[in-house]
Steps between C-alpha positions, in 0.01 A plus 500: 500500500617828363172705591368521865395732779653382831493684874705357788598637805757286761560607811825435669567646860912588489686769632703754399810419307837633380382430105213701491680778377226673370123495632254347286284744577642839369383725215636475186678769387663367134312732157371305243855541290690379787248192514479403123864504509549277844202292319742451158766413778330220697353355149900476410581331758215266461602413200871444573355248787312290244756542293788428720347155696430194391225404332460212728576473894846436530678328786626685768893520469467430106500871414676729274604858557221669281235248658664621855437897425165383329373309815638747755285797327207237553574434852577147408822422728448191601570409186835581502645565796684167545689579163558856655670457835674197502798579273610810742727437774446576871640830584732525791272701748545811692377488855300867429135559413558509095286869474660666814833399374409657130352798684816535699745500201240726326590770728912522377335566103213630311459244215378159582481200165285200597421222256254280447430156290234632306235212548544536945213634613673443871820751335264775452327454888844532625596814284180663637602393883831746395315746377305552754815502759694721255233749494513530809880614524465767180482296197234630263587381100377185420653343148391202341587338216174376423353887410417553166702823355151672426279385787317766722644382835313790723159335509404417853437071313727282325422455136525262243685681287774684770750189428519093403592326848294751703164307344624254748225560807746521736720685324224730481435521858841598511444780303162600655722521857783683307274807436340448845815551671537798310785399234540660195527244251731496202525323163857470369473161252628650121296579208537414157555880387819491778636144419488597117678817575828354722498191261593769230723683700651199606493210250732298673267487816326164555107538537554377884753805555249736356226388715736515852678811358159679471312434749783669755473791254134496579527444897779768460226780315235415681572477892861630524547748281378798666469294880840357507429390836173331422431196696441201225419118558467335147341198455653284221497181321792215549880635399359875486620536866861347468750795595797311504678256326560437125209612194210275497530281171278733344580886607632691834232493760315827533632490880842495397449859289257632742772491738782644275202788378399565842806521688329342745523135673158300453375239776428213246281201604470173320193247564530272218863334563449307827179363720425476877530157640277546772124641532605891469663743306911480578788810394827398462803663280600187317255316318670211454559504121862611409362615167311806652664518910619877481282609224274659773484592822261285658326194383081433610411159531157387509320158600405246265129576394257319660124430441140464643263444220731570247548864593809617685492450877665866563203686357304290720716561811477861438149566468326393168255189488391274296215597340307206246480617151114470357431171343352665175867640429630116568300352266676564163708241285813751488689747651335742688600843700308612788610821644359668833514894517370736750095545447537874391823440275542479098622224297810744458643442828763201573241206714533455848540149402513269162469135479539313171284182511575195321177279410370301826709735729380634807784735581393825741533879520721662753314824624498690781202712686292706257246459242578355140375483146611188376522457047654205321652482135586233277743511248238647254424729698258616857224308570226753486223603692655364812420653832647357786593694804677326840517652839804408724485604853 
């Protein structure tokens, strides 16, 4: 059923919550550029979804590494998260509260590197709990990997087009809080004009050592050059964060030369090399993996994922709720994307949430209080002349 005219409204009564970054209810101040770009964006990422998952359903735990970044941008999890966590060791705790102790050691330096796996939705919450606290004690750069070279990152929404992993709708809300805290954000990932240029002024570099080399370059330009004492947290990807320690197979982390560029000692913070083995967030400074102990600083360990209708429990502990997805999207023989934006928003902005459906699933949104427009896409395309809009209390 490619063609029909549908109007819903749900009610849920909820209250306020620590993901509703931004209110579903605010103007929306993107141009029509800024949109048709962040529309080009989002349809990308579409794409790379259908692309990147299976065809059909697969069985939690059977994934592969492109199906896990895939699923993640379609808030499919559950899918994976077995596969995910149970290979990482538990790290050997810290009795300390794992932000105040960051906070704390953020005071003695002005550059903080955290990492991320980049299909955790639960990394990014955690990044945005340290923003907030860092804000708070004079840090005001935010750098992520994820920005694209030439995205417009001073818009008040996130857009499709401002990076790859920031499509991600929590990765987005992360964003939207970034600017609401008041941090300037900054891209630093290379382009191909500055890789081609160092790979001909230094042949013998591998591409890895380009990337890492140039993208401290960048950091270095853009936030330190004229404010040496800027205060920085950069948010990274995996081995990007490792200060210590021999080269990475590949190249020198970026955190290694930021250091040496700087001058300065970075806090560095790894959440991908160790897991909680109770029901909260632990801190600890070995992770329990000789491989990568003393690479960093301090490791973040996180609980297994857990779920409640196949959508992670800690959304649902911290304030979004399931809301039923319209049986007229459910009813198709393949794939299908529904995505829920706020009611006055374009098709340019990163979702609130995303959902790929399999055929027969009945898998939820995750939304918090505010009004929605939700739209739906196969892999040919939207369906059109959809209107469905969903109130959450």
């Amino acid at each position: 059923m490619n063609d029909f005219r549908l109007r819903l409204s749900i009610a849920l009564f909820l209250t306020s919550c620590p993901l509703a970054l931004l209110s579903a209810t605010r103007d929306y101040p993107v141009s029509p550029e800024l949109d048709r770009l962040g529309q080009e964006g989002v349809a990308t990422i579409r794409k790379m979804i259908f692309t990147w998952t299976p065809q059909i359903r697969p069985v939690p735990g059977t994934s592969t590494p492109s199906w896990e970044r895939g699923l993640s941008l379609a808030g499919r999890e559950d899918l994976f998260a077995v596969q995910r966590w149970e290979p990482l060791p538990t790290c050997s705790a810290l009795s300390a509260d794992p932000v105040a102790l960051i906070t704390e050691r953020a005071r003695h330096t002005n550059i903080v590197i955290i990492n991320e796996h980049h299909d955790s939705s639960l990394d990014r919450q955690f990044i945005g709990k340290v923003l907030s606290a860092l804000r708070r004690v004079g840090y005001r750069y935010y750098a992520a990997e994820t920005f694209d070279p030439s995205a417009t990152l001073v818009h008040e929404r996130t857009l499709g087009s401002d990076g790859t992993y920031s499509n991600e709708p929590v990765f987005g809300r992360l964003v939207g809080l970034a600017k609401s805290l008041g941090y300037q954000l900054i891209a630093y990932e290379r382009t191909l004009e500055q890789d081609s240029a160092l790979a001909r002024e230094h042949p013998d570099l591998s591409t890895g050592d380009r990337r890492e080399q140039i993208q401290a370059e960048n950091l270095m330009e853009r936030v330190f050059g004229a404010r040496p004492d800027a205060k920085l947290v950069i948010h990274v990807g995996h081995g990007h964060v490792r200060e210590r320690g021999p080269a990475a197979p590949y190249a020198v982390p970026m955190a290694q030369i930021l250091k040496r560029r700087a001058g300065r000692d970075p806090l560095t913070i790894s959440q991908t090399d160790c897991k909680s083995s109770g029901s909260g967030d632990v801190i600890g400074e070995v992770s329990g993996n000789t491989t990568t102990d003393g690479s960093v600083d301090l490791f973040v360990g996180h609980p297994t994922l857990t779920f409640r209708g196949q959508r992670p429990t800690w959304r649902q502990e911290t304030g979004d709720r399931l809301v039923e997805i319209p049986a007229q999207f459910r009813e198709f023989h393949e794939r299908v994307i529904v995505e829920a934006r706020p009611a006055e928003e374009g098709l340019g902005t990163v979702p609130a949430d995303r959902v790929l459906l399999y055929p027969g699933e009945r898998v939820p949104l995750l939304l918090s209080a505010g009004k929605y427009r939700l739209d739906a896409f196969l892999e040919s395309g939207r369906i059109q002349n959809a209107e469905v809009s969903v109130t959450v209390r």
